[in-house]
C-alpha positions in Angstrom: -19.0 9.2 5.9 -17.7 6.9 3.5 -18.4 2.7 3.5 -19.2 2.3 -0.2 -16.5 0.2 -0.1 -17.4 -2.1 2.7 -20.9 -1.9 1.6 -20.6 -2.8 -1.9 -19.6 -5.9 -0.7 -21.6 -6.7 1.5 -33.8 -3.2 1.5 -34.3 -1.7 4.3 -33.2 -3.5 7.6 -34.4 -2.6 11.0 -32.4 0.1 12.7 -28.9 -1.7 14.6 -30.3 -3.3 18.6 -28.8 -2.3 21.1 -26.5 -4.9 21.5 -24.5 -5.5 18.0 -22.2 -8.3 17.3 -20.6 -6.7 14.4 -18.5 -3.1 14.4 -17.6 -1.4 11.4 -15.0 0.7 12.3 -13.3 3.4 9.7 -10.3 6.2 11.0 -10.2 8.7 8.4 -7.3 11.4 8.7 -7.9 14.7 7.6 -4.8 16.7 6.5 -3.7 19.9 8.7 -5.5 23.2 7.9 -8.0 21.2 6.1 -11.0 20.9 8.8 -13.2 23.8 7.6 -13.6 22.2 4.3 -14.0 18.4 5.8 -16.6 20.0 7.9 -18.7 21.6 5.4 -18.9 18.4 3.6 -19.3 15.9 5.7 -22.1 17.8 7.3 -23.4 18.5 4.2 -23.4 14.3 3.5 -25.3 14.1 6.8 -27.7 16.2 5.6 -28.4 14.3 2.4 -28.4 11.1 4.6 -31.5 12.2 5.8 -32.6 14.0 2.7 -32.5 10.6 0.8 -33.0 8.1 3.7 -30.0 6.4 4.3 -30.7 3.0 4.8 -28.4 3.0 8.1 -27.7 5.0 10.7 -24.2 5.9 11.3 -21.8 8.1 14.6 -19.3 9.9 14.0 -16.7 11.0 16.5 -13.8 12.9 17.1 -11.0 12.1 19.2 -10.1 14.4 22.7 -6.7 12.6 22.9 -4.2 10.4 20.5 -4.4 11.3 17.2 -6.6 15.1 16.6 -6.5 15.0 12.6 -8.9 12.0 11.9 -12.4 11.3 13.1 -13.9 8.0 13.5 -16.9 6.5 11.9 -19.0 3.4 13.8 -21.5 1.4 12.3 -22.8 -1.9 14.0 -25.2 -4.5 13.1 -27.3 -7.2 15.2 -25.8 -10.0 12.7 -24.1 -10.7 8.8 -27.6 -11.0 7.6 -28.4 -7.2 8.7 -25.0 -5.8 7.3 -25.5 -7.6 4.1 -29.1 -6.3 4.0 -27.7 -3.1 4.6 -25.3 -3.3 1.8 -27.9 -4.2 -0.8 -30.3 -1.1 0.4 -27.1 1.3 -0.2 -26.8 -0.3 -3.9 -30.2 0.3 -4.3 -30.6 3.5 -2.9 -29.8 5.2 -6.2 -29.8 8.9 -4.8 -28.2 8.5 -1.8 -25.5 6.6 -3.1 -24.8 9.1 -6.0 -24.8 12.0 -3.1 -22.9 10.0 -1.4 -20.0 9.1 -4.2 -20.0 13.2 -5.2 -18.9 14.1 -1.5 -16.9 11.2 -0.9 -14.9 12.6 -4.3 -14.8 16.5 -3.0 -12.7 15.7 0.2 -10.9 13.2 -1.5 -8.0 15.8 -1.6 -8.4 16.7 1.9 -8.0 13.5 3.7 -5.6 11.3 3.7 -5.1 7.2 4.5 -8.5 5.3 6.3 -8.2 2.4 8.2 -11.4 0.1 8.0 -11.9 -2.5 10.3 -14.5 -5.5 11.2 -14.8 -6.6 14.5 -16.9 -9.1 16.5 -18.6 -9.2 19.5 -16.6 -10.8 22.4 -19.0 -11.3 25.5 -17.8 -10.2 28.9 -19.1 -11.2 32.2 -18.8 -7.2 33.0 -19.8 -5.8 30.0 -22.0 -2.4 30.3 -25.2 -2.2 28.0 -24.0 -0.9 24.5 -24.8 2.6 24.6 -23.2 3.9 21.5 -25.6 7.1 20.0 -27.2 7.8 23.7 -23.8 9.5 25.1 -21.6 12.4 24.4 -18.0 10.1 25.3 -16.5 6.8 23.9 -13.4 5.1 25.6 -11.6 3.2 23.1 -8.7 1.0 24.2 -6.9 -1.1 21.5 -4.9 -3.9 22.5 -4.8 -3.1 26.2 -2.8 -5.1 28.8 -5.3 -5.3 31.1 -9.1 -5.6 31.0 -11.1 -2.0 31.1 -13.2 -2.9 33.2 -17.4 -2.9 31.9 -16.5 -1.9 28.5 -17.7 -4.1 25.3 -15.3 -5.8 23.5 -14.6 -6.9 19.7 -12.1 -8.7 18.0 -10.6 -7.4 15.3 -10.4 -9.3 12.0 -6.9 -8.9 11.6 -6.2 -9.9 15.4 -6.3 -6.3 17.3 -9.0 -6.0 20.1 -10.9 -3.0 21.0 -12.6 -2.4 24.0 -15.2 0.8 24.3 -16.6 2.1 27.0 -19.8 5.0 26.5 -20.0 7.5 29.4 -22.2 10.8 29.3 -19.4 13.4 30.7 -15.8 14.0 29.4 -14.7 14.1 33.2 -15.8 10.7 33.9 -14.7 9.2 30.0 -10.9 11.2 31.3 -11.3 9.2 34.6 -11.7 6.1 33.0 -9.0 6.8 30.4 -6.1 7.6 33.0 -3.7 5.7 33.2 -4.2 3.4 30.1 -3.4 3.6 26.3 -7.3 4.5 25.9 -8.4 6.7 23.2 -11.1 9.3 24.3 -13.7 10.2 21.6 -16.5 12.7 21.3 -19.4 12.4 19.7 -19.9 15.0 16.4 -24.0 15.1 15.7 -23.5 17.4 12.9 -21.7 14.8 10.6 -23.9 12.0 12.3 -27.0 10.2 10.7 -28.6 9.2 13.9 -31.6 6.6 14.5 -34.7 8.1 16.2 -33.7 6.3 19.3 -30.4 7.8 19.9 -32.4 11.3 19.9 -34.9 10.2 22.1 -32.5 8.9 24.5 -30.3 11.4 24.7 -32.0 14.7 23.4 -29.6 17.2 24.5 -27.1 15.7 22.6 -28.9 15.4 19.2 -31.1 18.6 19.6 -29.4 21.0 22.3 -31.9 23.7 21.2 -34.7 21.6 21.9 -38.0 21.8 20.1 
């Protein structure tokens, strides 16, 4: 997890509704032969996240198909006022930011380039309920030639539009994937700082051993 840059620009806000109208999106490669040591840390930074109350939660994800050696982070807010609320409770967070900043410098070495994007909601008359945190699966098609049908759509800030569909098995996240330049994602909890009500909505995903 990394947005100190994002968030330095940009107290405690309420945790994201359920429908945002901002995504923060981040791709972060991680060079070959170099996942064991991005996974120690970045579940280590989860850990810490809710050691030191991260003032946001925040889903990581990994793709099944495209690129393998990167994962994707999304963050999403209900409006600018909640991301730049956000932002100040991360500068203010004094001990979460300096865990933060000493992991973010450990895997500096095994990562490479990151891609961070804004994007705003575009409303669709078919659009699903956002569901992002409650399912396993995310169908994520950038720039495609013709409407995926239900999914939730932002613009990009620099012009490219995704469109993300949630589904809750990777047979039906394939099915909707065939035939289109989609990108199919999976959920990784263990690098994840979820919000209580992803893990109340979708328990076997946050807690598989249950209680």
């Amino acid at each position: 997890m990394f947005f100190l840059f994002v968030f330095g620009m940009m107290m405690q806000a309420p945790g994201p509704r359920s429908e945002p109208t901002i995504l923060l999106i981040a791709r972060e490669r991680i060079q070959p032969g170099a996942e064991a040591g991005y996974d120690r840390i970045e579940s280590g930074t989860a850990r810490l996240a809710a050691k030191f109350a991260c003032p946001h939660p925040y889903l990581a994800l990994e793709p099944l198909s495209g690129a393998k050696h990167e994962v994707w982070w999304l963050n999403w807010f209900a409006s600018r006022e909640e991301m730049e609320s956000v932002g100040e409770a991360y500068k203010k967070n004094e001990a979460w930011n300096a865990a933060l900043t000493k992991n973010q410098k450990l895997k500096e070495r095994l990562t490479g380039d990151v891609v961070e994007q804004l994007a705003d909601y575009e409303p669709q008359a078919d659009s699903q309920p956002w569901a992002a945190g409650r399912t396993r699966y995310v169908v994520v098609a950038i720039n495609p030639a013709t409407h995926l049908r239900g999914s939730n759509v932002f613009k990009g800030r620099d012009g490219e539009r995704y469109e993300i569909l949630m589904t809750n098995t990777r047979q039906e996240a394939e099915r909707q994937a065939l035939g289109s330049d989609c990108i199919v994602l999976e959920v990784v909890p263990r690098w994840s700082f979820p919000e209580t009500e992803w893990v109340d909505a979708a328990p076997q995903l946050w807690n598989p051993g249950g209680v």
